[in-house]
C-alpha positions in Angstrom: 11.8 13.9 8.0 15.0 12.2 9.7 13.8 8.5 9.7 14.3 6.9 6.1 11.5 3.8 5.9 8.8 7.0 6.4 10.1 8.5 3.5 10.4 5.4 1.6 7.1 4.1 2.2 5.3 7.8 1.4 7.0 7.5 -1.9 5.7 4.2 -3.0 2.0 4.9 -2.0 1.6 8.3 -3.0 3.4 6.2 -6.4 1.7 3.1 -6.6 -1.6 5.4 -5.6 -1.1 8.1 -8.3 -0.8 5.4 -11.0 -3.8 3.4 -9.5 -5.5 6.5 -9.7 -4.7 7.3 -13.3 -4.5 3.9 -15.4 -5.8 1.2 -13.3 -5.8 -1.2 -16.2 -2.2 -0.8 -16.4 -1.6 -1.1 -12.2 -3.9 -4.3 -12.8 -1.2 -6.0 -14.7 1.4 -4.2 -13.0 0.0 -5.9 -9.7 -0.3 -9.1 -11.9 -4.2 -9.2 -10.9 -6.1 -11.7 -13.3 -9.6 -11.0 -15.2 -11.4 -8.0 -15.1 -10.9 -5.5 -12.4 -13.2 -2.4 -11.6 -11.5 0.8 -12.3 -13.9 2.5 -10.0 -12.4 0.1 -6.8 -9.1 0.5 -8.0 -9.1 4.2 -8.1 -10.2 3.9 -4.6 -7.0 1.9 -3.7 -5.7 4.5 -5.5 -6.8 7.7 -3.6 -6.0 5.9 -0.2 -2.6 5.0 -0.7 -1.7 8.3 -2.2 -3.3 10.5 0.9 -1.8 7.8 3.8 1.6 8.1 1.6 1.0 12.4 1.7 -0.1 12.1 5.3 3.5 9.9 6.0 5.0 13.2 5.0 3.4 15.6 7.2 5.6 18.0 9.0 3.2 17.6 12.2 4.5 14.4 14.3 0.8 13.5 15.3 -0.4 13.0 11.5 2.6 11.3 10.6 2.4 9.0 13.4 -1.4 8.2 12.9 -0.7 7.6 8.9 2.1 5.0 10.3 -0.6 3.4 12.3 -3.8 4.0 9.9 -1.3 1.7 7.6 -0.3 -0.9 9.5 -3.6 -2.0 9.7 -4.6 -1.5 6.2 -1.7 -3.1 5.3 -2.4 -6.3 7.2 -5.6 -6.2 5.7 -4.3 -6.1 2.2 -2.0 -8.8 3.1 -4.9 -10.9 4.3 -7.1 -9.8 1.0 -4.2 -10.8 -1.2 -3.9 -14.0 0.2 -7.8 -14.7 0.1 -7.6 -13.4 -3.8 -3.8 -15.6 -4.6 -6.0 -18.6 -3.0 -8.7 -18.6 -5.5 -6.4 -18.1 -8.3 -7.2 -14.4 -8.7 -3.6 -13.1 -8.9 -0.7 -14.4 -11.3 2.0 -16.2 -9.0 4.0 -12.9 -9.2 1.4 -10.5 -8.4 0.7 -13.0 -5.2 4.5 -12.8 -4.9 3.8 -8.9 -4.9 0.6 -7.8 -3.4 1.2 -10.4 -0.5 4.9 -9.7 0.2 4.2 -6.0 -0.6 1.7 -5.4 1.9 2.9 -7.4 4.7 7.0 -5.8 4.4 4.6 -2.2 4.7 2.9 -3.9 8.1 6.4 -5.0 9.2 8.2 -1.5 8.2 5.1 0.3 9.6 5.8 -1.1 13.1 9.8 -0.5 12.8 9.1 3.3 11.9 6.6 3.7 14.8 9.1 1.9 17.4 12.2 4.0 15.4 10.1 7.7 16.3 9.2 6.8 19.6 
């Protein structure tokens, strides 16, 4: 893979997604989310961002290109749900901080590394 934000970005999900995965009590207070969170909707987090973050790293152009675009708009949507969640006091101020900054910079760098393999 030649373009670095790819790379980047298929380490923090398939990251962020294995630990979801595996302890999402801890990624709960890692992603500074408040109260009591399901571990069975967390592990779902968890499985998507890990297989968009393996699909990122695909040696076919096609996948890659379609897991750039598949999280562009899940990305924007997690920004959106962040936001709803900061709103209602759901998230600490840095895991509103995180989760919305997170998930829109992935939106913006999504779009950059779809333009950049173009």
């Amino acid at each position: 893979m030649s373009l670095p934000i790819p790379l980047t970005m298929a380490v923090t999900r398939v990251g962020a997604g294995v630990l979801t995965y595996a302890n999402p009590e801890l990624s709960a207070k890692v992603f500074g989310i408040k109260g009591d969170s399901s571990a069975y909707t967390a592990r779902l987090f968890g499985s998507r961002d890990a297989a968009l973050g393996l699909a990122v790293l695909s040696p076919n152009r096609s996948v890659r290109r379609n897991a750039l675009r598949m999280g562009v708009v899940i990305d924007a949507l997690d920004c959106a749900a962040a936001v709803m969640d900061a709103k209602r006091g759901k998230l600490t101020a840095a895991g509103s901080a995180l989760l919305v900054g997170g998930a829109f910079a992935f939106a913006v760098l999504g779009v950059v590394a779809l333009r950049e393999s173009d």
